[in-house]
C-alpha positions in Angstrom: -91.4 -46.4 -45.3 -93.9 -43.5 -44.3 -93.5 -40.1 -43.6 -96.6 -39.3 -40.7 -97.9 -36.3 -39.7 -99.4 -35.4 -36.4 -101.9 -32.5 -35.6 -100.4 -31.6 -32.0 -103.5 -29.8 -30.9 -105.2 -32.5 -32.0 -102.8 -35.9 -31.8 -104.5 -37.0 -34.7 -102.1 -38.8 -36.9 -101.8 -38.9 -41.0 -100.0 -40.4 -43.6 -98.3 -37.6 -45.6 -96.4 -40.0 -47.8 -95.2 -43.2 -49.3 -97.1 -46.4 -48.6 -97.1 -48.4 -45.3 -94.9 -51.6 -46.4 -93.8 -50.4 -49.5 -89.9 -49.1 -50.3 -88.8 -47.5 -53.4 -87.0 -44.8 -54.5 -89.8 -43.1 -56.6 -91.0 -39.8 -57.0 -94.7 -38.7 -56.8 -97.2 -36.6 -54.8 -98.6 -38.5 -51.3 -98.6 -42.5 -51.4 -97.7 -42.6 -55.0 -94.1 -41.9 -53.7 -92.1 -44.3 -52.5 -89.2 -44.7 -49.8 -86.3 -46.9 -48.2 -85.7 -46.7 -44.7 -86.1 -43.2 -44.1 -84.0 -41.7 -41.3 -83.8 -37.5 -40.9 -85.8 -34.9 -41.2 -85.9 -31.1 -41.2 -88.4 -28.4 -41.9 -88.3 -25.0 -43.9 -90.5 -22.2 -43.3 -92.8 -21.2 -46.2 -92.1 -18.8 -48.3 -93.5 -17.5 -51.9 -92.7 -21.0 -53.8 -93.9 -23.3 -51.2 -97.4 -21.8 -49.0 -97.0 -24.5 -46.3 -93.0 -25.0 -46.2 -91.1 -28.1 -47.2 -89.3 -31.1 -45.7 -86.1 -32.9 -46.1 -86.0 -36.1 -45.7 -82.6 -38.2 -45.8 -83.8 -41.2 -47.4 -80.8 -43.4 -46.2 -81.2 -46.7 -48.1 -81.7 -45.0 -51.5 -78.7 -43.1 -50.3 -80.5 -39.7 -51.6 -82.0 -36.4 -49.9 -86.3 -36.1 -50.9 -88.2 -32.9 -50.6 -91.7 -32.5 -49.9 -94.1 -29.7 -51.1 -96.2 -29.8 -47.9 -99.0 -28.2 -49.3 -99.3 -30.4 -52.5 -97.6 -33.6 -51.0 -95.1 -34.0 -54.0 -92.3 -35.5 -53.6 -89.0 -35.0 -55.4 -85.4 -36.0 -55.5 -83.1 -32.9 -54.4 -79.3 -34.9 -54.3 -78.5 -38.2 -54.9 -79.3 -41.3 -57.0 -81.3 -44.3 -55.9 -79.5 -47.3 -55.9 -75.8 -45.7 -56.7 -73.5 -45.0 -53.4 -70.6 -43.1 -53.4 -69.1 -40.2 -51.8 -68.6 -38.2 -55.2 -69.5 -33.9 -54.4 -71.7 -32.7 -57.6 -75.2 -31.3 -58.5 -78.5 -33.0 -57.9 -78.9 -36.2 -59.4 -74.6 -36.5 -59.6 -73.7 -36.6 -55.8 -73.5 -39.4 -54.2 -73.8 -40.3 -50.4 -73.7 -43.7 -48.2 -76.4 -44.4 -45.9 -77.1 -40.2 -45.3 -78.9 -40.2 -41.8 -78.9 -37.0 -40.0 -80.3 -34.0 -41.4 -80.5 -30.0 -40.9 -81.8 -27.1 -42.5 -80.4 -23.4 -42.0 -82.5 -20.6 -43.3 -82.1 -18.6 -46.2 -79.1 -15.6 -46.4 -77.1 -13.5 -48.4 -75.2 -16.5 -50.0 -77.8 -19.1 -50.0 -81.2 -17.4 -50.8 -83.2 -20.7 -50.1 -81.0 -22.0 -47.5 -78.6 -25.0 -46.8 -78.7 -28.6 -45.6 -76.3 -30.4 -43.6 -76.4 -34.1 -44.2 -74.5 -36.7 -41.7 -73.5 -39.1 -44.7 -72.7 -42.1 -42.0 -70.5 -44.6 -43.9 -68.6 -42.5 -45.5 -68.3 -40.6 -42.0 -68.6 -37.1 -43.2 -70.7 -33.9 -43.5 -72.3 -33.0 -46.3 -73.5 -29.4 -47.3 -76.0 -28.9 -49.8 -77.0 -25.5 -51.2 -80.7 -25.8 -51.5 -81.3 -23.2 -54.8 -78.5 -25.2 -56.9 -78.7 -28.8 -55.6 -74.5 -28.7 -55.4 -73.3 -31.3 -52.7 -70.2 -30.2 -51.2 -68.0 -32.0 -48.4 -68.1 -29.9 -45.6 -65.6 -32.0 -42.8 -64.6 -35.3 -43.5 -63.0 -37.7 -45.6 -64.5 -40.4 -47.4 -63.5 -43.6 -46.4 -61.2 -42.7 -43.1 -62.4 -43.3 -39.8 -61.1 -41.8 -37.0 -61.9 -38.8 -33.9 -59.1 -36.6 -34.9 -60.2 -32.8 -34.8 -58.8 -30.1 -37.5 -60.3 -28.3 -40.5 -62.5 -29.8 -43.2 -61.3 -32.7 -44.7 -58.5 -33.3 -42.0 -61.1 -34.0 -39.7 -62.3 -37.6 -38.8 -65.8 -38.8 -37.7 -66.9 -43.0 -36.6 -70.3 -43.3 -37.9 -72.5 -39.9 -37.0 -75.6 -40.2 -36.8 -77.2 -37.0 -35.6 -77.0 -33.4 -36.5 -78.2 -30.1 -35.0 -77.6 -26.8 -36.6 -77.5 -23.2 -34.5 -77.7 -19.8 -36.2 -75.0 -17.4 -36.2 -73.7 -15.1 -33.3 -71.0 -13.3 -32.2 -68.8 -15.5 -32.7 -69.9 -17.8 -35.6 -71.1 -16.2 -38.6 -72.5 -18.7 -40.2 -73.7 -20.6 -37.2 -72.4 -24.1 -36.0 -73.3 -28.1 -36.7 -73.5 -30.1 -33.5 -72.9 -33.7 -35.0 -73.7 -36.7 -32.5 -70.3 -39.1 -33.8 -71.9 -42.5 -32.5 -68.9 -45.0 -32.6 -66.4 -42.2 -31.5 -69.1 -41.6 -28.0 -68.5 -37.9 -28.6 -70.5 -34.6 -29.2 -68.3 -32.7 -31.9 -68.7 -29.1 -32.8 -68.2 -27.5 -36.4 -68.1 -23.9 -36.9 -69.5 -23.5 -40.7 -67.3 -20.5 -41.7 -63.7 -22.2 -41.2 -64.6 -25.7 -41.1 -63.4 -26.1 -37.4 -64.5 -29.2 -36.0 -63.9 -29.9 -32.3 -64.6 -32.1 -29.4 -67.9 -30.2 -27.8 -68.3 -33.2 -25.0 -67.7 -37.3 -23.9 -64.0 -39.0 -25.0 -63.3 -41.1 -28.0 -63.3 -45.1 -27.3 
């Protein structure tokens, strides 16, 4: 119920926050927070608001997404409630996500001046986009409640239980870069391109 840090130069280790033994769900700076079961992670480059960057955390059995202030160790609640699941899209504390696991940051841009997060949201087996500035939750692929390994656009597309998510910045050929989402029940590698919502079949065969 820790998050650790580890000085690669050094391989020392530290305890950045929450308490060894000890889930929660509440908010605080270093071991006065408090987690469930936290699964992903992501980092965000510092900028003028935060000197040593942030992290995301999905913090899966409080079914909410935490920030921390790495260089004042507070921790806060970005999207989601503690102890209320759901699927429902909304702002900050009014979203709602089911066991959210996988996690991914994409930098700042024209649209989103302090950057996205994509968030696997595992049992309800879709993708989650969150636009860090505002704190809306939207539903990026997916649909709530429906398994499956059919490919299509947005919410006609079906995931079993991802777990894992990778984001790419944009090219040529993807403006706004793509998710690579590792769809564990289904034994696939799926692709989404983030400006249409296109999600495809990048490797392996479902079943």
């Amino acid at each position: 119920q820790t998050i650790r840090q580890i000085n690669v130069a050094t391989q020392v280790v530290t305890t950045l926050a929450g308490t060894t033994g000890s889930s929660g769900s509440t908010d605080g700076t270093g071991n006065a927070a408090s987690f469930s079961s936290p699964w992903g992670i992501s980092y965000s480059a510092p900028d003028g608001r935060y000197a040593q960057g942030r992290l995301f955390v999905a913090d899966t059995f409080n079914n909410t997404i935490r920030q921390i202030d790495l260089a004042t160790q507070a921790v806060t609640t970005l999207a989601g409630t503690a102890g209320s699941m759901g699927s429902a899209d909304g702002t900050g504390i009014a979203a709602r996500f089911d066991a959210p696991r996988g996690i991914s940051y994409s930098a700042p841009d024209g649209s989103y001046p302090q950057g996205r997060l994509f968030v696997v949201d595992a049992n309800n087996r879709t993708i989650r986009q969150i636009d860090v500035a505002t704190k809306v939750v939207s539903t990026l692929a997916g649909t709530a409640g429906s398994s499956g390994s059919t490919n299509g656009t947005g919410s006609a597309a079906r995931f079993s239980n991802p777990l894992g998510i990778g984001y790419s910045a944009p090219d040529a050929g993807h403006a706004q870069g793509r998710l690579f989402v590792a769809d564990s029940f289904n034994h696939t590698i799926r692709q989404i391109d983030v400006a249409t919502q296109v999600v495809s079949t990048l490797a392996g065969t479902p079943g």
